[in-house]
Structure formats: C-alpha cells, structure tokens
C-alpha positions as CSV (number, residue, x, y, z in Angstrom):
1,X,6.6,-11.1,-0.9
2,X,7.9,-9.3,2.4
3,X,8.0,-5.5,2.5
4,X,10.1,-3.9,5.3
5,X,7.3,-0.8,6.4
6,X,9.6,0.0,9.6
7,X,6.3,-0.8,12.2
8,X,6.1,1.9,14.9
9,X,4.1,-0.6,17.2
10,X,5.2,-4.4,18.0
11,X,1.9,-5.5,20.0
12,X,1.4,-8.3,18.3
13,X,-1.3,-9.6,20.6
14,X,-0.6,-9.9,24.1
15,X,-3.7,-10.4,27.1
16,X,-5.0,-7.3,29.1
17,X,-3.8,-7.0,32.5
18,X,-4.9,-5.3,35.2
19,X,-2.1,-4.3,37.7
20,X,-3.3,-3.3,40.9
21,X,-1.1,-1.3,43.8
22,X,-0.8,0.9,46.4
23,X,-0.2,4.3,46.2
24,X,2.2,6.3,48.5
25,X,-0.9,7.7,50.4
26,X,-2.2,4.2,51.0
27,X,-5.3,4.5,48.3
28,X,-5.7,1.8,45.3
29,X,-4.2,2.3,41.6
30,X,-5.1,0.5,39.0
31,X,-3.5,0.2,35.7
32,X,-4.1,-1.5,32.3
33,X,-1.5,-2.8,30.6
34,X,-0.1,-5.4,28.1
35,X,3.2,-6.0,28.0
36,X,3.3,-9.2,30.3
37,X,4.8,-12.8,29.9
38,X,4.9,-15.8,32.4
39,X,7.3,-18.4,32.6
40,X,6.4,-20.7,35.8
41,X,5.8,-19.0,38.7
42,X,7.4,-15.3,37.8
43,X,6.1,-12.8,35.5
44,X,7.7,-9.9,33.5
45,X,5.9,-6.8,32.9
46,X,6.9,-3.6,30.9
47,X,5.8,-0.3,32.5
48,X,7.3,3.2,31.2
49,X,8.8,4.7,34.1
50,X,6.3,8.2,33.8
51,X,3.6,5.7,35.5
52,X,2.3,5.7,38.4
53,X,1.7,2.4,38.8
54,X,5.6,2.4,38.0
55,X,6.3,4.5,41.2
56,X,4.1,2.2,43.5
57,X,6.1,-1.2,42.4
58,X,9.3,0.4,43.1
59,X,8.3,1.6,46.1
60,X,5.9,-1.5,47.6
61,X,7.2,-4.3,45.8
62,X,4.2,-6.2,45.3
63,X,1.1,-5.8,43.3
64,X,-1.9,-8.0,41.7
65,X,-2.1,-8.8,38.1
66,X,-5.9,-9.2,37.6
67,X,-6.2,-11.0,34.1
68,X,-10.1,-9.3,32.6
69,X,-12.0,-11.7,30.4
70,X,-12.9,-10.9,26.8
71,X,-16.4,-9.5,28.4
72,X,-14.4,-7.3,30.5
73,X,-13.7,-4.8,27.8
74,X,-16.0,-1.8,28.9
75,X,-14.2,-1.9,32.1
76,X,-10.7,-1.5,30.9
77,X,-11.4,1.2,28.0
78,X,-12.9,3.4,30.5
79,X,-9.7,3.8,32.1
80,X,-7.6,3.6,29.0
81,X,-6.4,7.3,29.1
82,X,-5.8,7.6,32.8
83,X,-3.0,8.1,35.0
84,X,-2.7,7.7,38.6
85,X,-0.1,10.7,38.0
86,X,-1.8,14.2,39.9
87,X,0.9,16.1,37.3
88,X,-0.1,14.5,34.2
89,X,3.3,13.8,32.1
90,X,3.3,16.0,28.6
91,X,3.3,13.1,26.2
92,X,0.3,11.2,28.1
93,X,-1.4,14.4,28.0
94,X,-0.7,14.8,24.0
95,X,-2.8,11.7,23.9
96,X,-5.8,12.6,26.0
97,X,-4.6,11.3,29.5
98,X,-5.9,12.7,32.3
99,X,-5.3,12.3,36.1
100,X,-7.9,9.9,37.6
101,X,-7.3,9.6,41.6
102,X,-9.9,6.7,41.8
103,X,-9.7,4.0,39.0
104,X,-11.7,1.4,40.3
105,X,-14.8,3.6,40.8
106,X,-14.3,5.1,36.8
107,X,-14.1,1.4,36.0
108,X,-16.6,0.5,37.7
109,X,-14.8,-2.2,39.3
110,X,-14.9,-3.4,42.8
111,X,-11.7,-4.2,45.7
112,X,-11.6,-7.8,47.1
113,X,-8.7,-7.7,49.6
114,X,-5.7,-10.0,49.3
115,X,-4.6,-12.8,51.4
116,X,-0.7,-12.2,50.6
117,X,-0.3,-8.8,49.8
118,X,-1.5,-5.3,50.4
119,X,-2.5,-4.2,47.2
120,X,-6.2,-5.3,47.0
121,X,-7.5,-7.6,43.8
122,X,-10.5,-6.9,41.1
123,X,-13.3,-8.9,42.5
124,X,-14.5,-9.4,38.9
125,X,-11.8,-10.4,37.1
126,X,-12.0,-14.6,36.8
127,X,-7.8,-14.3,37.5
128,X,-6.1,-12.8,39.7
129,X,-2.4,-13.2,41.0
130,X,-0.6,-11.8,43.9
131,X,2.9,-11.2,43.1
132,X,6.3,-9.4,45.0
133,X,9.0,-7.5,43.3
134,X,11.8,-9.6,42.9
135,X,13.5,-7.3,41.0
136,X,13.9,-4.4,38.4
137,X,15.9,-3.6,35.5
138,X,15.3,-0.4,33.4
139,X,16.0,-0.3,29.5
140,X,15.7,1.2,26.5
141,X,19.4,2.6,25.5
142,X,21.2,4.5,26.3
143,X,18.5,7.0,28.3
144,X,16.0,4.4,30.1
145,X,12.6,4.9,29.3
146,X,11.0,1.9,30.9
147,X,11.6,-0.5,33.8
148,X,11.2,-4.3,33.7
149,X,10.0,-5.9,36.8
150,X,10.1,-9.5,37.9
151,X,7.4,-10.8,40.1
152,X,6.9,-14.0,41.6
153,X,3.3,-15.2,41.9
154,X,2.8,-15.7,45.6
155,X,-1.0,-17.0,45.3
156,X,-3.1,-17.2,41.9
157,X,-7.1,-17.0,42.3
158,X,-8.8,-18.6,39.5
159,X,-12.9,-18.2,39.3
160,X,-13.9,-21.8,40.0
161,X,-15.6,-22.4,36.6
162,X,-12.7,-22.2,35.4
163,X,-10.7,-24.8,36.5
164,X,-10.7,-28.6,35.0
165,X,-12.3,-30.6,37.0
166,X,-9.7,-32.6,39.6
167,X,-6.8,-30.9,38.3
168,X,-5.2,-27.8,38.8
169,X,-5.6,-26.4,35.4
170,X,-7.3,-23.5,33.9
171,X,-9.8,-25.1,30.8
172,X,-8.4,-23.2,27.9
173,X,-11.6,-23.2,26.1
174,X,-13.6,-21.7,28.9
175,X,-10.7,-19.0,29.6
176,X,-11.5,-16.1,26.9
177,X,-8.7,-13.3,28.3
178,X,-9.3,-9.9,26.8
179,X,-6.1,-9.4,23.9
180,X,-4.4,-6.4,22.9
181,X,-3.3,-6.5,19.3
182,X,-1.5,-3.1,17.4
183,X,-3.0,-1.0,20.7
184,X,-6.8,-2.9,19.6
185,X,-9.3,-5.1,22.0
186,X,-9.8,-8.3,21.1
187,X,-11.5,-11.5,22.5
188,X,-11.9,-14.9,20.5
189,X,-9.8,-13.3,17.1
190,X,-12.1,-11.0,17.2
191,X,-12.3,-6.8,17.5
192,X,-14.6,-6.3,20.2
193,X,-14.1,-2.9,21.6
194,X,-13.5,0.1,20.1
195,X,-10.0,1.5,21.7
196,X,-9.6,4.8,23.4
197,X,-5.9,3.8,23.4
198,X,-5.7,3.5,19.7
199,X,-7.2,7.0,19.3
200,X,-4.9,8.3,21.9
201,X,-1.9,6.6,19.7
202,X,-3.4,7.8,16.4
203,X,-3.5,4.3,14.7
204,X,-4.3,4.1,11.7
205,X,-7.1,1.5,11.8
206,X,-9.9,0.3,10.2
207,X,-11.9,-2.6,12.0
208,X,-15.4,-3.8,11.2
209,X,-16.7,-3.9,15.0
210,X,-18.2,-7.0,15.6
211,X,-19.8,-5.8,19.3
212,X,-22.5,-7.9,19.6
C-alpha cells in the first residue's frame, strides 16, 4: 500500500561533489554539494543562489567538480556547515553555518592546479573534472531561489587505478563515490558517516552506523 506523507526532502541518492572555484579576491572555495547529473560531456548542478560558490560560477564561469570516494567522507562533513559567505545568510545560520574563508585547509584537503581552468582541483579526490559555464537558468517559481548551471567538461582526471585497462572507462566496481541519500553519507548502500547536514536540517533519522 502507498501512503502519500507529502516528503519535505527528494535526495533520493545522488554522489557527493566537490565544486571547487575562485573567489572574487582570487583565493579557493570549495563546496559540497549533491544535486548533480551528467549526460555526455555537460553537467547540471543545483546551487541556491545565497552560495558562494553560486556567486563565483556566475562570475568566472568555470569551476572543477572533484567527485570524493566513499573513504572520503571525513573530508566532506567537516565542511558540511560552511559557507564561503563573510555575512553568513539567516537560514544557513538557523542550521549551524558558519563563515569558513579557507575550506581546503578545514577539510584537510590539498590544491592541485588545473590544466584548463583557474579554479584549482582536490588532489585527493580519484575524479576530477574541469568544466566552463555554458549557461544559467534560475528556478523555483515564481521568486527564484536557486540557479541551474550547465557546464561542459573541458578535461576529466581519473586516478589511474581506476580506469579499465586499454579502454577509456572508469571500472565500476573499483569506483565507490561517496552518496548522499535524504541529506545522509553513504558508500557501498551503506551509512557510513554520521551527517552534520542532517543535523543542521533536523532529519528525523535513525541509522545503525556501520563505521568501521
């Protein structure tokens, strides 16, 4: 029997990315997110338009989406309830955002400079993809609350492991991307990570963790 509970939150399961970009000062942003899907060589992503990283896309156009493994998970939590924003919006700030100037550092991540685009790349992420801003669209009704952006994939980094022998194809069974389900980390179907996101959101969850 179906029940019609009139969900709040349509994450489904999507995969983690990691956008990085340039800020107007010339310094490094980075931003997780999940709203993302490919088709060929373009990308569409989902940012609210109270982000920085929102700002930087608009401005720039170009960015990298650095795709974290499962194992990743520490990394991305940590800057869960961030914003590149100095004036932190009210509703992020409801949730426990707060301004964070350098991300990589509180993720303890590392810059690998680009080949295509200015916006550097997450040395430890096992893919990363330089993209351009091909274009923009804002929605949400009538009063836009988000902006969907377009990017083409100028050059796509895969960690060599990775890739099928003679082929130019990523082995799905060594590829483990980190998921986001109903605002919740998850990595080979299962919970991995507890989420400061999911606090921040007040979900009502109740996982078993299975951190090993």
């Amino acid at each position: 029997m179906h029940v019609v509970p009139g969900l709040k939150v349509l994450y489904f399961g999507t995969p983690v990315v990691l956008i990085s970009s340039l800020n107007e000062d010339g310094t490094s942003n980075l931003m997780p997110m999940s709203s993302a899907w490919w088709l060929g060589q373009s990308c569409m992503l989902g940012l609210g338009n109270n982000a920085q990283t929102t700002a930087n896309l608009l401005r720039e156009g170009e960015c990298v989406l650095n795709l974290p493994s499962s194992a990743m998970v520490d990394a991305v939590d940590r800057i869960a309830l961030t914003t590149g924003k100095p004036a932190v919006p009210d509703d992020k700030a409801k949730q426990g955002y707060r301004h964070e100037p350098d991300k990589f550092s509180t993720a303890q991540l590392t810059e690998q400079a680009s080949d295509l685009v200015r916006a550097p790349r997450v040395a430890e992420c096992p893919v990363q993809l330089e993209c351009r801003v091909d274009a923009f669209h804002p929605f949400g009704g009538r009063e836009p609350h988000a902006t969907a952006f377009e990017v083409e994939v100028l050059r796509a980094h895969v960690e060599e492991d990775l890739v099928i022998p003679g082929t130019h194809y990523v082995d799905p069974l060594g590829w483990d991307p980190l998921i986001m389900k109903f605002c919740e980390f998850f990595g080979g179907g299962r919970n991995v990570h507890p989420s400061r996101l999911a606090e921040g959101w007040n979900m009502p969850h109740q996982l078993r963790s299975t951190t090993v």
